[in-house]
N, C-alpha and C positions, 0 to 999 in steps of 0.2 A: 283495755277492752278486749277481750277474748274472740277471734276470730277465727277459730277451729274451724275447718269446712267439713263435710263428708259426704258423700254423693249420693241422690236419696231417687231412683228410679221407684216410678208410679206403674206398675204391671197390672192393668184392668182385666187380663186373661185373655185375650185374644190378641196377643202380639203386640198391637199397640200401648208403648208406652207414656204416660203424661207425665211431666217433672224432672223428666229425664236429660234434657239441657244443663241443668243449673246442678247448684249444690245447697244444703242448709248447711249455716252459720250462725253464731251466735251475737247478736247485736245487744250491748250489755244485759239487760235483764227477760230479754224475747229471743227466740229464733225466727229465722225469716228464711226464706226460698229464694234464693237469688241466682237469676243468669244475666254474663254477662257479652256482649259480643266478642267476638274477634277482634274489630279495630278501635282504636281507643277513642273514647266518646265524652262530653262534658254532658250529655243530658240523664235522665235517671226518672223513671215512674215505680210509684210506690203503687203496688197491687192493693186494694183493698176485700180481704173473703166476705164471705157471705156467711148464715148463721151457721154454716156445716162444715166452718172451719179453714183453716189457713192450708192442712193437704189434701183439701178436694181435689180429686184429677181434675175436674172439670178448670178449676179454677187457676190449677197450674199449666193448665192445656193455655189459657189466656196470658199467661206470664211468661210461655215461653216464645208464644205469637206476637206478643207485642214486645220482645227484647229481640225477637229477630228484626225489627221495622231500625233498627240502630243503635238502640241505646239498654243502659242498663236497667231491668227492670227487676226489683223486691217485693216482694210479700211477705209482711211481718203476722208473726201470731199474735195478732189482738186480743185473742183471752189470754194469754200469757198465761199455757198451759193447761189452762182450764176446759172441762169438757167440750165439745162444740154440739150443737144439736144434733139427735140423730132420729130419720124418718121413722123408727121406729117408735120413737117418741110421744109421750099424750098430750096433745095440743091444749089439752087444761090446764098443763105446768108450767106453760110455754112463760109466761106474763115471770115467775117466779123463775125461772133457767135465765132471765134475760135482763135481772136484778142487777147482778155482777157484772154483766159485761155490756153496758152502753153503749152506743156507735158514737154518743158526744162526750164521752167520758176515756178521752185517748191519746190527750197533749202528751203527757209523759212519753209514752210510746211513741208517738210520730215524732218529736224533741230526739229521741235516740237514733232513730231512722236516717233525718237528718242532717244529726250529726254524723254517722256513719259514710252515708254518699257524700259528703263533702270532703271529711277529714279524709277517710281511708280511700273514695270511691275516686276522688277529685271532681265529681260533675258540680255544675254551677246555677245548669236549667232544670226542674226538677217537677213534673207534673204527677197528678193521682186519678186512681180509675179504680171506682168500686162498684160493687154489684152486691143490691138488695142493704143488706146490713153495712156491707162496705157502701151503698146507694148512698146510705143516710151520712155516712162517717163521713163522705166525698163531700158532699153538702155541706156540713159541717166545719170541715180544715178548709171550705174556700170563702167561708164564713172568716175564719180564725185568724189565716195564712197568708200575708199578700208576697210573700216570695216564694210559694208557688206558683208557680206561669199560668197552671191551667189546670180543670176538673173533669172526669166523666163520668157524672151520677146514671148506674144503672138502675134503675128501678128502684128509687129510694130518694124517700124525703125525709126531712127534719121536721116533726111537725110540734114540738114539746115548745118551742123556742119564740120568743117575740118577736126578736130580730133575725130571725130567718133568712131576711131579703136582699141582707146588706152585703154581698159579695163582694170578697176584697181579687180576685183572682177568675179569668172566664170560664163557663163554665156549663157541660154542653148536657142536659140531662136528658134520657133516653128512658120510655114509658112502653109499657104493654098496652094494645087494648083492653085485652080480657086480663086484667087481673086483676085476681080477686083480693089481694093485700092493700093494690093503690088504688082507690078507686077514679073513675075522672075525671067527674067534680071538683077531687085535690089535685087532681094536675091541674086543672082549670083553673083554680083560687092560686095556685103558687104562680101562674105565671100571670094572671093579672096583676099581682101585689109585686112582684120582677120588676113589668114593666113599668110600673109604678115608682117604684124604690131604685132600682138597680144601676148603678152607676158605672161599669162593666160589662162586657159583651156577654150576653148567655144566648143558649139556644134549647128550645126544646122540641122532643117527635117524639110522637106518641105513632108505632107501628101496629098496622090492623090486622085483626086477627090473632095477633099473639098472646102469650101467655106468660106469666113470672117465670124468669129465669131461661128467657130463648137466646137471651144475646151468648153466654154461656155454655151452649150446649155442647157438647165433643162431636166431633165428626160422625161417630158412628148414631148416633141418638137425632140425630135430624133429619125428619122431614121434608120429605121434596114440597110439598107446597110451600113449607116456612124458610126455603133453606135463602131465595132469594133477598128478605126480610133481614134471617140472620145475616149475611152478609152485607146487606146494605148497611148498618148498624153498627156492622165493624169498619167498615168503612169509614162512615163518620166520624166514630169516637178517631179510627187513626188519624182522618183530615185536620180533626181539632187538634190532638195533639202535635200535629206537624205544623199547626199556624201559628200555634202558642208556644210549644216548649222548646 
């Protein structure tokens, strides 16, 4: 297995750099973004991107905030090299861009990952945190996985699936009000069918007044009215992952 590193700074233009902790590496047939702490750690969170890809700053900005909390933290490229959406893009193609690359369609890839933090990483706890596309993927491998400890679906649900409900692993999911992607009705229906099915700890919050993609934002991009919000949220997701993994 090929483990070349090289160090991949994220320079957004104003000084502030995102990505810039870690290194990319190659994990058999994906690259992934990995940083790792100082002191040696048995835990490991697998980052999951959003539709715009595995080096959004935004997204490594989150990878490098949550491997400073202790542990080692990756982000695999999920399209495995395949374009990632970009906003300049026609929302009429979106359904056919999204053909290829599935959020439940990612065993192989998460199987590599895996094997990675364990063989090579040595950790033994091993939790996942996605946001929007990675929302759903989250959802999904705590569907799948039960040695994963634990999940944090941002903004994303599985909604193709029968068994959607059956969570083998806890698993904390985190909702906008205003978004216009999940409406929340479906939050509403996913946690009644939870409480109903669900034989594992889950939690969900739905935050007011926000929008898709607040948990996410970079420091410079946030609003003082939301910024309370956003940090509460991060908060959370860390409390869960520090109960679980």
């Amino acid at each position: 297995m090929a483990n070349e590193a090289r160090p991949c700074p994220c320079d957004i233009g104003d000084k502030i750099e995102y990505g810039s902790l870690g290194e990319e590496v190659q994990i058999e047939h994906i690259k992934a973004y990995v940083v790792k702490p100082k002191a040696p750690t048995e835990k490991a969170l697998i980052i999951i991107h959003d539709i715009f890809g595995w080096q959004l700053p935004n997204t490594r900005y989150m990878v490098d905030m949550l491997a400073s909390h202790g542990c080692i933290a990756v982000c695999p490229d999920f399209f495995i090299g395949k374009e990632p959406w970009s906003p300049s893009n026609d929302w009429a193609g979106f359904q056919q861009w999204l053909e290829d690359k599935k959020p439940t369609n990612i065993n192989k890839e998460v199987d590599a990952v895996l094997k990675y933090l364990k063989g090579q990483c040595g950790v033994s706890r091993i939790g996942v945190v996605g946001f929007c596309w990675g929302g759903v993927a989250t959802h999904y491998i705590s569907l799948q996985y039960p040695e994963i400890k634990a999940g944090v679906s941002v903004y994303g649900i599985v909604r193709e699936k029968e068994d959607r409900y059956d969570l083998k692993s806890p698993t904390f999911f985190i909702f906008a009000e205003n978004d216009f992607v999940i409406p929340l009705d479906q939050v509403t229906a996913l946690e009644e069918k939870l409480k109903e099915k669900c034989t594992v700890d889950f939690q969900m919050k739905i935050f007011p007044n926000q929008t898709h993609g607040f948990v996410h934002r970079k420091r410079e991009d946030i609003n003082e009215p939301d910024r309370r919000y956003i940090q509460e949220a991060r908060q959370d997701m860390i409390n869960w992952l520090n109960k679980y993994v």
